[in-house]
PDB file of N, CA, C, O and CB in Angstrom:
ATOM      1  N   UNK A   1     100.857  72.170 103.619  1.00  0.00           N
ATOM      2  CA  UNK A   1     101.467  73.484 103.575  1.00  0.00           C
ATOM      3  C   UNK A   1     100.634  74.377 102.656  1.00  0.00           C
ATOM      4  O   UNK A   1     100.241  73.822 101.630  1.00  0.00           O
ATOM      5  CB  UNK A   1     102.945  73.400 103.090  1.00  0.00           C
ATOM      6  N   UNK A   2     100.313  75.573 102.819  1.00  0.00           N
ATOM      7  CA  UNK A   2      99.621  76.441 102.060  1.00  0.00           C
ATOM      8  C   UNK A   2     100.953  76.897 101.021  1.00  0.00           C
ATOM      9  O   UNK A   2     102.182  76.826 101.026  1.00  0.00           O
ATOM     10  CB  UNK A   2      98.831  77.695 103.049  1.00  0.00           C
ATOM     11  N   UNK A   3      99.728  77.464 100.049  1.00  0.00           N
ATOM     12  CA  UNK A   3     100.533  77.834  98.719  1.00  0.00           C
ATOM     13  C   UNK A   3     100.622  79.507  98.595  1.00  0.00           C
ATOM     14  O   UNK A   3      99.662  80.020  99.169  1.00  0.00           O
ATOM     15  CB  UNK A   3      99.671  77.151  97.265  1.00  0.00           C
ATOM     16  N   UNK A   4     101.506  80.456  98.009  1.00  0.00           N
ATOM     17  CA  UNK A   4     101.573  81.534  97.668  1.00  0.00           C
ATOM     18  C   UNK A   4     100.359  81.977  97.254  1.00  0.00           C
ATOM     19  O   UNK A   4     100.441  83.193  97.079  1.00  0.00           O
ATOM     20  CB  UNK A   4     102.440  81.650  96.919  1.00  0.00           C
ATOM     21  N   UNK A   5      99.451  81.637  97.053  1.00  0.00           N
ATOM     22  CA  UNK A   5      98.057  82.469  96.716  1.00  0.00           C
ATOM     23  C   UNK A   5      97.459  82.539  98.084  1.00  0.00           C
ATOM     24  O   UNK A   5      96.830  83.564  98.348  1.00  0.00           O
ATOM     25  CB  UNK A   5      96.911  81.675  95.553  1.00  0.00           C
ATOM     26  N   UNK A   6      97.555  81.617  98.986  1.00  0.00           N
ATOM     27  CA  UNK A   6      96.729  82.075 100.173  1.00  0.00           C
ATOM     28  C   UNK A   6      96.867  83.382 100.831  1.00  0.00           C
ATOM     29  O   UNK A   6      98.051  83.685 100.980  1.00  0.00           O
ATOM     30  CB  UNK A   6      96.913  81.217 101.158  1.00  0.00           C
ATOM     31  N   UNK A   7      96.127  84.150 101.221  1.00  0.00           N
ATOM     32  CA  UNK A   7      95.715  85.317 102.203  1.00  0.00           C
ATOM     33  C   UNK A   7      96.742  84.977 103.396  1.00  0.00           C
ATOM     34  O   UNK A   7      96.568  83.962 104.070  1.00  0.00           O
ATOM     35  CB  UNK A   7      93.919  85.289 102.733  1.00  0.00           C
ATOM     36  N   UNK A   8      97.909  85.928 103.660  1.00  0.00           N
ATOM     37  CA  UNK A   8      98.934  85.242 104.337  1.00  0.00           C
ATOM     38  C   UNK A   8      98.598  85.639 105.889  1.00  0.00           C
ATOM     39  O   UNK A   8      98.067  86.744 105.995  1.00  0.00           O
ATOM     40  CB  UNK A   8     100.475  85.699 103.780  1.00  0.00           C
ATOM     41  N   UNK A   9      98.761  85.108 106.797  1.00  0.00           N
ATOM     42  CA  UNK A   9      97.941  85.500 108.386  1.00  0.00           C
ATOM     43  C   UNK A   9      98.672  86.874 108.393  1.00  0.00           C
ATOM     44  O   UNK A   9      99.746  87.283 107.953  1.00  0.00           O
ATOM     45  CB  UNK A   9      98.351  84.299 110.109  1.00  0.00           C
ATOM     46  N   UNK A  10      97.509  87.469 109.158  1.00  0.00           N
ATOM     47  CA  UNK A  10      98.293  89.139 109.551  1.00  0.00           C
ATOM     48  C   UNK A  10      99.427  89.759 110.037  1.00  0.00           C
ATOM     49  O   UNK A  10      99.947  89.249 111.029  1.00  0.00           O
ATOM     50  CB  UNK A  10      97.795  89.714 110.332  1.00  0.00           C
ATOM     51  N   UNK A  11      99.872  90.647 109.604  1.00  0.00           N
ATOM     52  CA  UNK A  11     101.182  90.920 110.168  1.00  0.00           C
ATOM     53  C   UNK A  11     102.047  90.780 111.241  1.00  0.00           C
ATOM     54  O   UNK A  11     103.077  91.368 110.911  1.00  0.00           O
ATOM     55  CB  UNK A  11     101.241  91.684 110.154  1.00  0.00           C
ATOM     56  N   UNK A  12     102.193  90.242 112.516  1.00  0.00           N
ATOM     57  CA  UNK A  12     102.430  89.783 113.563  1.00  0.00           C
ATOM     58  C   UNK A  12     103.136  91.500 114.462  1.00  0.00           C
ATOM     59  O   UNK A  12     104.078  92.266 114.262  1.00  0.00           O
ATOM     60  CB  UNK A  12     103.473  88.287 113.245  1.00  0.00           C
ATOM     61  N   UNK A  13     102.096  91.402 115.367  1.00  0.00           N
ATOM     62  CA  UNK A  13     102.556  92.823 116.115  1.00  0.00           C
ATOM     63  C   UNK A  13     103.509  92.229 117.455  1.00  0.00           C
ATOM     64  O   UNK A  13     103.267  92.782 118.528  1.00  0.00           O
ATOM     65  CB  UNK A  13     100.934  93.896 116.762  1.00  0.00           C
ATOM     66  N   UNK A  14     104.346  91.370 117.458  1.00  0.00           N
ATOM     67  CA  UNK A  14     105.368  90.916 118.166  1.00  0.00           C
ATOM     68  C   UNK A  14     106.824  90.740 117.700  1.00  0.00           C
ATOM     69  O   UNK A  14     107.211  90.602 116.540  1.00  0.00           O
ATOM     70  CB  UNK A  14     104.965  89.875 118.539  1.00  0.00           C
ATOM     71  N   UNK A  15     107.556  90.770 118.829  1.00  0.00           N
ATOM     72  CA  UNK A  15     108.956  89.952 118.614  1.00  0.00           C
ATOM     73  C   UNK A  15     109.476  88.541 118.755  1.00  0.00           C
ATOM     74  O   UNK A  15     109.016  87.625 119.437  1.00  0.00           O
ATOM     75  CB  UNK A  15     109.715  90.431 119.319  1.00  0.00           C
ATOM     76  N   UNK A  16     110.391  88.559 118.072  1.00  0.00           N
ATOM     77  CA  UNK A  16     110.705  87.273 118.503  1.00  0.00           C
ATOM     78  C   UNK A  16     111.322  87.139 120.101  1.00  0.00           C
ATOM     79  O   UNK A  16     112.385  87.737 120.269  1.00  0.00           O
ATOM     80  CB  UNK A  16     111.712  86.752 117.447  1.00  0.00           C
ATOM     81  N   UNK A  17     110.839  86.515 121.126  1.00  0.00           N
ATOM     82  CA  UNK A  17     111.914  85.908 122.317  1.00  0.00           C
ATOM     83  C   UNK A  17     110.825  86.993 123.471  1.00  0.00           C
ATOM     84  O   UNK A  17     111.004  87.009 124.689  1.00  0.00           O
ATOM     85  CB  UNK A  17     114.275  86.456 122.074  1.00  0.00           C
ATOM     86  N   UNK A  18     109.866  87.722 122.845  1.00  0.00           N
ATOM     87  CA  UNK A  18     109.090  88.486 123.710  1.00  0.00           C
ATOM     88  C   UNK A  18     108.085  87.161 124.726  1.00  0.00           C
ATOM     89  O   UNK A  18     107.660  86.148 124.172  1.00  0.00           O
ATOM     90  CB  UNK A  18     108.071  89.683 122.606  1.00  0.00           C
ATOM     91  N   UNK A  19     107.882  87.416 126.073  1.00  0.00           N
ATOM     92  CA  UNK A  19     107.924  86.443 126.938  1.00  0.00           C
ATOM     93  C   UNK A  19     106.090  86.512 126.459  1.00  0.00           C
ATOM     94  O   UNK A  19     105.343  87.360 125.969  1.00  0.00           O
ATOM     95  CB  UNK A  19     108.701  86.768 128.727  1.00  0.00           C
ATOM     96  N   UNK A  20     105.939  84.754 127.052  1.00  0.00           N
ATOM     97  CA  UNK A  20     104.365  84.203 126.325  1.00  0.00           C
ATOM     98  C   UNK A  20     103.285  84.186 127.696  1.00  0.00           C
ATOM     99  O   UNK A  20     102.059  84.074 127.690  1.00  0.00           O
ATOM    100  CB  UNK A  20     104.503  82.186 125.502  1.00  0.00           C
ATOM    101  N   UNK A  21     103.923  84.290 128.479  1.00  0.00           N
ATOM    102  CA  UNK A  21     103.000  84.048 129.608  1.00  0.00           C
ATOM    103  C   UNK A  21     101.601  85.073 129.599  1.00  0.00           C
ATOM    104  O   UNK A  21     100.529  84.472 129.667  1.00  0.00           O
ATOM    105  CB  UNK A  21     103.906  84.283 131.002  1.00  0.00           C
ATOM    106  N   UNK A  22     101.568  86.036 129.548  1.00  0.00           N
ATOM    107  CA  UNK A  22     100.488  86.763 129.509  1.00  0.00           C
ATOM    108  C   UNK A  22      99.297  86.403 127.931  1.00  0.00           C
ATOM    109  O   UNK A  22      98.154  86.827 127.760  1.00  0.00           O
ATOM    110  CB  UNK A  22     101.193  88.337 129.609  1.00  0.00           C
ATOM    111  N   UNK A  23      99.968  85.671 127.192  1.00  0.00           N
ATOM    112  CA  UNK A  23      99.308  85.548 125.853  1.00  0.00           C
ATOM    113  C   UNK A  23      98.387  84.443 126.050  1.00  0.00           C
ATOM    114  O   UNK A  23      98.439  83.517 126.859  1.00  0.00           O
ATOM    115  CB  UNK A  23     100.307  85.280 124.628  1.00  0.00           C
ATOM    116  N   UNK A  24      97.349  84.781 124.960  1.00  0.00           N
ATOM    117  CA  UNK A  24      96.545  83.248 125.328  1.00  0.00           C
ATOM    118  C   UNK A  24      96.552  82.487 124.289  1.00  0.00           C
ATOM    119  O   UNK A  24      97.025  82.946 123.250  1.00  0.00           O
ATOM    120  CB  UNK A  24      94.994  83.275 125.734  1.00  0.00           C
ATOM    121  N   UNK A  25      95.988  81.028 124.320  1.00  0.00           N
ATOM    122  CA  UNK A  25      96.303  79.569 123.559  1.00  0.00           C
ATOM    123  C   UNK A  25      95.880  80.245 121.852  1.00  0.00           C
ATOM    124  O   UNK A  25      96.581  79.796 120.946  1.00  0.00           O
ATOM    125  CB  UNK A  25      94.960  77.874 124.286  1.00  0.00           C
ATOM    126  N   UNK A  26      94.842  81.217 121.477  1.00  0.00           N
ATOM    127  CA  UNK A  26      94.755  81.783 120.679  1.00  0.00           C
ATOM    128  C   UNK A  26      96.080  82.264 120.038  1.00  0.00           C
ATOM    129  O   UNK A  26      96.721  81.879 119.061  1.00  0.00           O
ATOM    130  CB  UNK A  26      93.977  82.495 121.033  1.00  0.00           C
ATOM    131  N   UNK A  27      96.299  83.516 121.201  1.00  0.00           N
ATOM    132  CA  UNK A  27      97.335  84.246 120.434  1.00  0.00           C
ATOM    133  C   UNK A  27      98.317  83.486 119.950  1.00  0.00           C
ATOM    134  O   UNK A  27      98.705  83.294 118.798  1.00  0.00           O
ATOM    135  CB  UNK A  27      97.939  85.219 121.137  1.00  0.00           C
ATOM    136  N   UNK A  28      98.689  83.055 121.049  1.00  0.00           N
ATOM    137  CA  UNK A  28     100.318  81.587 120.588  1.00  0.00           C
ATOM    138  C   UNK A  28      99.514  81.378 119.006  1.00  0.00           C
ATOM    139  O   UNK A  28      99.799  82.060 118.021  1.00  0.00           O
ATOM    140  CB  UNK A  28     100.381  79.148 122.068  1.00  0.00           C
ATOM    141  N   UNK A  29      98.518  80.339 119.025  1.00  0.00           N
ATOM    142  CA  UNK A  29      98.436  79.912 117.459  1.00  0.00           C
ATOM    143  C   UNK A  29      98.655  80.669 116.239  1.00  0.00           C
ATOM    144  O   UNK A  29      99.151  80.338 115.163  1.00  0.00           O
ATOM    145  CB  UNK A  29      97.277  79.518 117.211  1.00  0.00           C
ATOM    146  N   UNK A  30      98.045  82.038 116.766  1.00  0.00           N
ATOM    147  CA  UNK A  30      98.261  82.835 115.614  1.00  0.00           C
ATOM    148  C   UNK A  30      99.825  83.487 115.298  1.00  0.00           C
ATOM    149  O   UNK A  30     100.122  84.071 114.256  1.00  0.00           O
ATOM    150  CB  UNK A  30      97.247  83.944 115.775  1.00  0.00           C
ATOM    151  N   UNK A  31     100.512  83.305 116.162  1.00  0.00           N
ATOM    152  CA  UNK A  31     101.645  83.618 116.565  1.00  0.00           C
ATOM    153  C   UNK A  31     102.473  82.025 115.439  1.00  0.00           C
ATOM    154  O   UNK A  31     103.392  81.934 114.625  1.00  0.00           O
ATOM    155  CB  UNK A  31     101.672  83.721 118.605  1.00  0.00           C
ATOM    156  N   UNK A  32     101.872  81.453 115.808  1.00  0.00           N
ATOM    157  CA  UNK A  32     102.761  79.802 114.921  1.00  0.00           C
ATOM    158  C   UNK A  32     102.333  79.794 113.517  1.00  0.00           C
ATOM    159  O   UNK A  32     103.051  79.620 112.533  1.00  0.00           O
ATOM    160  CB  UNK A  32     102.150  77.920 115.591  1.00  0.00           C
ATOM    161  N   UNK A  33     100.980  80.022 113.558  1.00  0.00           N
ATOM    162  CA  UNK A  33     100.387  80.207 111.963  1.00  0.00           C
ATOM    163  C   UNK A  33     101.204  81.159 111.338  1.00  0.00           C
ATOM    164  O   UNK A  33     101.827  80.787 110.343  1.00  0.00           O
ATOM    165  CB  UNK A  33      98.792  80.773 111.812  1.00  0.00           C
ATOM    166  N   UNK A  34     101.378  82.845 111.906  1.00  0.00           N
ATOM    167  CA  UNK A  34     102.541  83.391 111.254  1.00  0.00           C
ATOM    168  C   UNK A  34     103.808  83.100 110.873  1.00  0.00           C
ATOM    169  O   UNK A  34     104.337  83.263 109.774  1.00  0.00           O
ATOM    170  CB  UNK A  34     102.748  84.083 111.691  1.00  0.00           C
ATOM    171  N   UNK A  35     104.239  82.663 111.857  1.00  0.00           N
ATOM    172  CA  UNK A  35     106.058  81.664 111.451  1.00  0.00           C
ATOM    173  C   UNK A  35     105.780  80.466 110.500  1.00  0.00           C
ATOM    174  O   UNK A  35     106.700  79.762 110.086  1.00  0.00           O
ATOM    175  CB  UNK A  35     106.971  80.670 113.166  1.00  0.00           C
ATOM    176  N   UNK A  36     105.154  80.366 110.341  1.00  0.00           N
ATOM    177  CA  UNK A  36     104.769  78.797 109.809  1.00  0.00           C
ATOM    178  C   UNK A  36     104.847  79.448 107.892  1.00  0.00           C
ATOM    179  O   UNK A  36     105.301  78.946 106.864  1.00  0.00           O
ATOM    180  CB  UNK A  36     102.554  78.008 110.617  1.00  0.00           C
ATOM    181  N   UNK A  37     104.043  80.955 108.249  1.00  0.00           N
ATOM    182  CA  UNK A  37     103.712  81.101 106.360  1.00  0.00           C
ATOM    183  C   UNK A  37     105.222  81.880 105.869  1.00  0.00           C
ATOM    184  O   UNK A  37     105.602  82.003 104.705  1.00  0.00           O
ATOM    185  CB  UNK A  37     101.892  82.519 105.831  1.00  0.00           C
ATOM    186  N   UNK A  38     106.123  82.472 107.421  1.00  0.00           N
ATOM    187  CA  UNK A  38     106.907  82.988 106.780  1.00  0.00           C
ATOM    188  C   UNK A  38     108.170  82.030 106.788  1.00  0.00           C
ATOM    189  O   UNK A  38     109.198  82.407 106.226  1.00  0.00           O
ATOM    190  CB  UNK A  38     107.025  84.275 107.228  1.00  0.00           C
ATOM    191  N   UNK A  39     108.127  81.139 107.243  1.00  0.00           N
ATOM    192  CA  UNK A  39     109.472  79.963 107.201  1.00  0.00           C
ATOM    193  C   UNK A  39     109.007  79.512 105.435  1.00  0.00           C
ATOM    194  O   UNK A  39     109.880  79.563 104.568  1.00  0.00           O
ATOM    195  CB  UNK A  39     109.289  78.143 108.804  1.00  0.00           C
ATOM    196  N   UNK A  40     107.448  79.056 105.057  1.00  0.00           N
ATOM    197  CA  UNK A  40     107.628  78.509 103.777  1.00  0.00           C
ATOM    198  C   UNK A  40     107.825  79.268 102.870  1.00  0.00           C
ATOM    199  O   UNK A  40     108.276  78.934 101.774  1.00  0.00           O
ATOM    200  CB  UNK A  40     106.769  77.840 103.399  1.00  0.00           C
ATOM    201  N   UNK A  41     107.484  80.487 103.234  1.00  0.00           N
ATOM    202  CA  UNK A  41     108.041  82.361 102.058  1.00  0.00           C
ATOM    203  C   UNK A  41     109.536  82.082 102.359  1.00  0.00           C
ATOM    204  O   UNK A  41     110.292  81.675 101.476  1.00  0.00           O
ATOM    205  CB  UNK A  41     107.413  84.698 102.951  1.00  0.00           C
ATOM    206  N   UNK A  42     109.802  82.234 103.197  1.00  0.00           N
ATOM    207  CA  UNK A  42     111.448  82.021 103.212  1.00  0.00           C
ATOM    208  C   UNK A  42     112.230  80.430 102.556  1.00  0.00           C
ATOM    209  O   UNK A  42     113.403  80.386 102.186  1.00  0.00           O
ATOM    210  CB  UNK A  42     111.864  82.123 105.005  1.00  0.00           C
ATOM    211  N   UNK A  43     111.339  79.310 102.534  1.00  0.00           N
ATOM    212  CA  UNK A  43     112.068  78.410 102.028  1.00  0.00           C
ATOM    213  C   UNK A  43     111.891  78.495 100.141  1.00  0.00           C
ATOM    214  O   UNK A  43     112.707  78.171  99.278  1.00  0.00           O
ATOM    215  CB  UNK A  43     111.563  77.001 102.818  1.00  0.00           C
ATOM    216  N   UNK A  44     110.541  79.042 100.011  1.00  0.00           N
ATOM    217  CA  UNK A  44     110.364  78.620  98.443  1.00  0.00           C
ATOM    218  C   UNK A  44     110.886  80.091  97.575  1.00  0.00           C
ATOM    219  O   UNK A  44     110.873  80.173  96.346  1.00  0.00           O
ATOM    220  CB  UNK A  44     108.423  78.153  98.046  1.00  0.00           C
ATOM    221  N   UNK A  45     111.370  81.289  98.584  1.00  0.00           N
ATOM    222  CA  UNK A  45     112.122  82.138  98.002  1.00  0.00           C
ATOM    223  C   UNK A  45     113.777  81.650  97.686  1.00  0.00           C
ATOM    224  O   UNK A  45     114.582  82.077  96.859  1.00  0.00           O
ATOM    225  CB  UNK A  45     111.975  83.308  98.875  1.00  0.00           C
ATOM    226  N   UNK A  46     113.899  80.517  98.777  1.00  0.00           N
ATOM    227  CA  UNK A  46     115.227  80.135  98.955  1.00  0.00           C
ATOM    228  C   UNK A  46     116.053  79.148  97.356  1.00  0.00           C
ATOM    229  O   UNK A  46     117.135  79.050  96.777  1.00  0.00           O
ATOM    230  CB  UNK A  46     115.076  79.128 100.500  1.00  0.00           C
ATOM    231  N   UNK A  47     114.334  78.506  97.267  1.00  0.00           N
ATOM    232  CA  UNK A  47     114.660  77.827  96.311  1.00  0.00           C
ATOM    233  C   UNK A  47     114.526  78.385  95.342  1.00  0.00           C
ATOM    234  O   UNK A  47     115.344  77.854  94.591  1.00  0.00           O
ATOM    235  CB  UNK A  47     114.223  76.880  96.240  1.00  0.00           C
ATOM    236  N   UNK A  48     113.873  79.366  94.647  1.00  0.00           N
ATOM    237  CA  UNK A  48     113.454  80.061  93.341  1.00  0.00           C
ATOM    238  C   UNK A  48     115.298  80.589  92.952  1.00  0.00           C
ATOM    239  O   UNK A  48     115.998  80.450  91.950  1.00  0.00           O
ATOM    240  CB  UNK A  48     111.975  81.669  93.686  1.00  0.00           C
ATOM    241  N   UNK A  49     115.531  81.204  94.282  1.00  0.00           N
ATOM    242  CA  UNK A  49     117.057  81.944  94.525  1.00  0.00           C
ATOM    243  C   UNK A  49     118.261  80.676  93.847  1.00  0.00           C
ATOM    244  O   UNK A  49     118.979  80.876  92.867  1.00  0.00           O
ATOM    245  CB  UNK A  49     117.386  82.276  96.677  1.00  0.00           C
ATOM    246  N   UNK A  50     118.223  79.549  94.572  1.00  0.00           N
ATOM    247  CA  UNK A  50     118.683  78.352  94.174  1.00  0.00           C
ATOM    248  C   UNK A  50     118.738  77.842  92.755  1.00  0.00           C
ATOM    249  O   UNK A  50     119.745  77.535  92.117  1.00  0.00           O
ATOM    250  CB  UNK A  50     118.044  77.581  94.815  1.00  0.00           C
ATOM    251  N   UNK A  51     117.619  77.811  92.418  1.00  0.00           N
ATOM    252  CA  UNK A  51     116.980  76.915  91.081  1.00  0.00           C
ATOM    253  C   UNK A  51     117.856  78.532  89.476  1.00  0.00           C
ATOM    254  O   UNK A  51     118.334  78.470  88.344  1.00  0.00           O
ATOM    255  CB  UNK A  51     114.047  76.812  91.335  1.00  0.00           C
ATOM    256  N   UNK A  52     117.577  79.521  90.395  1.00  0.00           N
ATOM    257  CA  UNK A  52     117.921  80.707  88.992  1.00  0.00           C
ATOM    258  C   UNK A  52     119.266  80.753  89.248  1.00  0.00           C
ATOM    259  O   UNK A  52     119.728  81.299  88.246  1.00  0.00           O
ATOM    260  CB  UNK A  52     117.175  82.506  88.978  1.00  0.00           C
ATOM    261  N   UNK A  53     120.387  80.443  90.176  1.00  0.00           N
ATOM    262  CA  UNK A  53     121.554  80.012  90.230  1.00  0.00           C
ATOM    263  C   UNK A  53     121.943  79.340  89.615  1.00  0.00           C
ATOM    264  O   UNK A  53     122.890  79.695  88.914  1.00  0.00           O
ATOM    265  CB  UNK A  53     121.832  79.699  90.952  1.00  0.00           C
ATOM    266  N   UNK A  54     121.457  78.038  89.525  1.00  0.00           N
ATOM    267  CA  UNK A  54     122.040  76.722  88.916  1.00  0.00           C
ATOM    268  C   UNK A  54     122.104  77.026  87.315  1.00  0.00           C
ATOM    269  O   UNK A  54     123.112  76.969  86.612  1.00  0.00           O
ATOM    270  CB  UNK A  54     121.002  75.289  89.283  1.00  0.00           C
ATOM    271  N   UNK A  55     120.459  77.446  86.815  1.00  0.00           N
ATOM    272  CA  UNK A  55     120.396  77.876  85.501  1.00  0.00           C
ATOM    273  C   UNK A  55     121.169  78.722  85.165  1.00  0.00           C
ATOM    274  O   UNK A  55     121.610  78.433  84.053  1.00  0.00           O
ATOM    275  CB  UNK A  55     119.380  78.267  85.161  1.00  0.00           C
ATOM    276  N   UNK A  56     121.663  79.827  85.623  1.00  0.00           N
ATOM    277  CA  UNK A  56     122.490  80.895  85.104  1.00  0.00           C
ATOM    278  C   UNK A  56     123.827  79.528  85.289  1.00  0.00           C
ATOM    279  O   UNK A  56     124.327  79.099  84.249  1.00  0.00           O
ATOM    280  CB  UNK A  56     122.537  82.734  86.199  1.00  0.00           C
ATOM    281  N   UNK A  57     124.057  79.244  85.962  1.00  0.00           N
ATOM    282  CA  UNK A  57     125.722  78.718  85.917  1.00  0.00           C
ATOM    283  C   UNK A  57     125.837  77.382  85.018  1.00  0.00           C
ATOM    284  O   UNK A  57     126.951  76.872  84.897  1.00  0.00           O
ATOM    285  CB  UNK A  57     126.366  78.271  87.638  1.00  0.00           C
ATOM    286  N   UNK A  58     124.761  76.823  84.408  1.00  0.00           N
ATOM    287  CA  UNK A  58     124.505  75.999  83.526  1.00  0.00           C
ATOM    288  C   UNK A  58     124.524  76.519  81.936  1.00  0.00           C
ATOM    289  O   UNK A  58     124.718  75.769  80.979  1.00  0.00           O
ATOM    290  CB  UNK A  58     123.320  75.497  83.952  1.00  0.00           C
ATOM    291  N   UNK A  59     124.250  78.162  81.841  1.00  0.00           N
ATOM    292  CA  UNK A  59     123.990  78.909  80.606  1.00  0.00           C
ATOM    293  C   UNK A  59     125.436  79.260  80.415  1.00  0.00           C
ATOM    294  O   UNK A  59     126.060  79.012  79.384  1.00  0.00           O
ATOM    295  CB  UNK A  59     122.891  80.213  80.691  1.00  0.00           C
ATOM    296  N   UNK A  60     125.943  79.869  81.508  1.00  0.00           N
ATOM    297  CA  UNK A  60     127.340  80.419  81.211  1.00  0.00           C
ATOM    298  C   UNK A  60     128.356  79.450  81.028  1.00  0.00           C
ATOM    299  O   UNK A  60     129.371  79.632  80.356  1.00  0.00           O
ATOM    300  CB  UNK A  60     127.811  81.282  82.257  1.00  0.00           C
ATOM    301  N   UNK A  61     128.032  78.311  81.702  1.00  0.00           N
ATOM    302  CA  UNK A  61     129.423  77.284  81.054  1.00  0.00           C
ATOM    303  C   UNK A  61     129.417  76.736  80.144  1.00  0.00           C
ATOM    304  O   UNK A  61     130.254  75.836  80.073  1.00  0.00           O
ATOM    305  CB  UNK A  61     129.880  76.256  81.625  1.00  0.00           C
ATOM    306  N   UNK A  62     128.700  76.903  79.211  1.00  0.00           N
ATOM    307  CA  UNK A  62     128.521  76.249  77.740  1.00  0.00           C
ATOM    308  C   UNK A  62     129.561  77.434  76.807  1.00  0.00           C
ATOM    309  O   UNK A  62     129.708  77.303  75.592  1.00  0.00           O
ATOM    310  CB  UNK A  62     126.485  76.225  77.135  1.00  0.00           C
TER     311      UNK A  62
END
């Protein structure tokens, strides 16, 4: 999995559920490479979100 410093693939000029047939084996990849950097932006935001939860509710119950 790449890390937050990598150069994140380019902005994706599509939708989601937009039909693939006209695209080629390229595009698809670059198309997966994008979901791919924003599922792990979305999981390790998920956890930062998570992890500063727990600490705050660990500070306040003391």
């Amino acid at each position: 999995m790449k890390s937050e410093d990598e150069d994140p693939p380019r902005r994706p000029s599509f939708e989601i559920g937009q039909p693939l047939d006209l695209l080629s084996v390229a595009e698809i990849d670059a198309r997966i490479a994008a979901l791919k950097y924003e599922i792990a932006r979305l999981e390790n935001g998920r956890a930062a979100k998570v992890a500063a939860s727990a600490t705050a509710e660990t500070f306040f119950r003391k």
